[in-house]
C-alpha positions as MATLAB code, in Angstrom:
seq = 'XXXXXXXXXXXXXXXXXXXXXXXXXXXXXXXXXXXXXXXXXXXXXXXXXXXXXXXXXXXXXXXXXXXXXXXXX';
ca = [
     -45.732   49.106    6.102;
     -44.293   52.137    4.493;
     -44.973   56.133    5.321;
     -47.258   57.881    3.478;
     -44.901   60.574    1.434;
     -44.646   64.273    3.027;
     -46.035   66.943    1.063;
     -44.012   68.584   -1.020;
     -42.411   72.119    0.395;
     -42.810   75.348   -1.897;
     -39.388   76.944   -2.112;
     -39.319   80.895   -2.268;
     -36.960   81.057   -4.694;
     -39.765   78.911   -7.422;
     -40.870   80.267  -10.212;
     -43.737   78.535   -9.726;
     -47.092   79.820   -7.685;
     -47.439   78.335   -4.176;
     -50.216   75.665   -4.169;
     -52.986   77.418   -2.019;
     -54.398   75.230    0.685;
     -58.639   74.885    0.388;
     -60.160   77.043    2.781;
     -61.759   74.832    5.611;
     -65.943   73.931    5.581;
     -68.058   75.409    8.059;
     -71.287   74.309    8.586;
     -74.151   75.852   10.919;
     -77.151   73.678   12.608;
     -80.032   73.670   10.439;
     -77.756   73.249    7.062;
     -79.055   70.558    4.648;
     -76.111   68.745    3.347;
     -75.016   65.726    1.254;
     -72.444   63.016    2.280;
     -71.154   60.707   -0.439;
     -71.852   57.644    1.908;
     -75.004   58.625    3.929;
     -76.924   60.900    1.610;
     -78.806   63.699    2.765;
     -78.657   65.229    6.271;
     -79.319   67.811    8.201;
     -76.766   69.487   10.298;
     -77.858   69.697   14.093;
     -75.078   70.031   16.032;
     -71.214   71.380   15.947;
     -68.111   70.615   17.500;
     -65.490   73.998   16.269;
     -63.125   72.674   13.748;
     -63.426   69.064   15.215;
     -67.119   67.688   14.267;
     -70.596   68.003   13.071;
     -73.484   66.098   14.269;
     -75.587   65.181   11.645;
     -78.625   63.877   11.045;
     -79.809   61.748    8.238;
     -82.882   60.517    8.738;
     -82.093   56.903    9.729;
     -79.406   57.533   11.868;
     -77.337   60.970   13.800;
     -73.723   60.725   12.449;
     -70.484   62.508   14.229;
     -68.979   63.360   11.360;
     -65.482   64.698   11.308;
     -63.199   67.422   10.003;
     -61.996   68.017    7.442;
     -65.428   66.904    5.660;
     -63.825   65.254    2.918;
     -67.315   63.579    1.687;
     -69.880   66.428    2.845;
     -71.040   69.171    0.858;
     -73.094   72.047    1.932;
     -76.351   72.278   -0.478;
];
């Protein structure tokens, strides 16, 4: 097995802009979200920065950060 490649470092002396890191979801109980996998949900729980507990429907998912697949509608 090989390593996944580091991310590239922005040097200060680059001409080029700094790639800007996405600002991290939050999500509050009661949101309605979508996950790319489950479908619709309902957000009923959080962990800070770690997890939200969400529920869709047929089953209450622990989802985890960073939220790759969940959207806030």
């Amino acid at each position: 097995m090989t390593k996944p490649a580091a991310p590239k470092r922005h040097l200060p002396t680059s001409p080029f802009k700094a790639p800007v890191a996405p600002a991290p979801k939050h999500f509050a109980p009661g949101d309605q979200v979508t996950h790319d996998v489950h479908g619709l949900g309902q957000v009923i729980g959080v962990e800070d920065g770690i997890a939200a507990l969400v529920d869709f429907g047929s089953a209450q998912l622990r989802i985890l950060s960073p939220y790759a697949k969940m959207t806030k509608l």
